[in-house]
Every structure is written in structure tokens, then in C-alpha cells.
N, C-alpha and C positions, 0 to 999 in steps of 0.2 A: 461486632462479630466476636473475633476473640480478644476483645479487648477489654479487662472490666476499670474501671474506678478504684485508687486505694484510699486510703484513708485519709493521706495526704491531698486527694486531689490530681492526682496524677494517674497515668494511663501506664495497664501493666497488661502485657503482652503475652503469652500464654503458647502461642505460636513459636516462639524462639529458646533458645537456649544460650546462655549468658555465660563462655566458656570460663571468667572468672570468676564466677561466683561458685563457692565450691560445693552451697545447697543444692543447688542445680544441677553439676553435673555427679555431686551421690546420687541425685532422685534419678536422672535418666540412669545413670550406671546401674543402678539397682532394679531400676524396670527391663534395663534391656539383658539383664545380668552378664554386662561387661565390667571392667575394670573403670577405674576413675580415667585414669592414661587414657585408655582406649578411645572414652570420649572428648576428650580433651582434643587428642588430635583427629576424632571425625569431625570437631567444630572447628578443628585449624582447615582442612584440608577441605570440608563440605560446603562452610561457613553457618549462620548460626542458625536457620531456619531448622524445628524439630524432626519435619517430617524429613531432609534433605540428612540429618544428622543420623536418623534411625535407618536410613537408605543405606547410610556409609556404612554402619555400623553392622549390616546383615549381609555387608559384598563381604565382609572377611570370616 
């Protein structure tokens, strides 16, 4: 489904958001045009699932 193959061989998830990585949350901060923070703590407080993340991030 959402899961493709990297190049290592490994499975990368597409579904989720990876609250330490900080490419991650610029891309969602920048799609959802919130702050870096903001996402940060929708992934502390929603957990890391994207769709569950953008949900937080449109109650404020």
C-alpha cells in the first residue's frame, strides 16, 4: 500500500511522520503552512500517523 522499497532494501512508510527527523516535519510544515513547533507537538500529542497529524493540526 503505502509502503515502497528503498534502496537499501528496507520499507519506508509514507503514511507516518517521523517527528525527529527534521525533513519531515519542514515538508508537513510547509504543506500544512504551520510552523516547524506546531508540528512537532501535533506528532507529540496525535502520535505519528499523517493523516491523525493533519487532523491536529486543523483543530487549532
Amino acid at each position: 500500500m503505502a509502503q515502497t522499497p528503498t534502496s537499501r532494501g528496507r520499507e519506508q512508510d509514507r503514511a507516518r511522520v517521523a517527528g525527529g527527523q527534521d525533513h519531515e516535519v519542514k515538508y508537513e510544515a510547509t504543506k500544512e503552512g504551520v510552523s516547524k513547533d506546531a508540528v512537532k507537538k501535533a506528532v507529540k500529542s496525535a502520535g505519528n500517523s499523517r493523516k491523525k497529524v493533519e487532523a491536529e493540526i486543523g483543530r487549532r
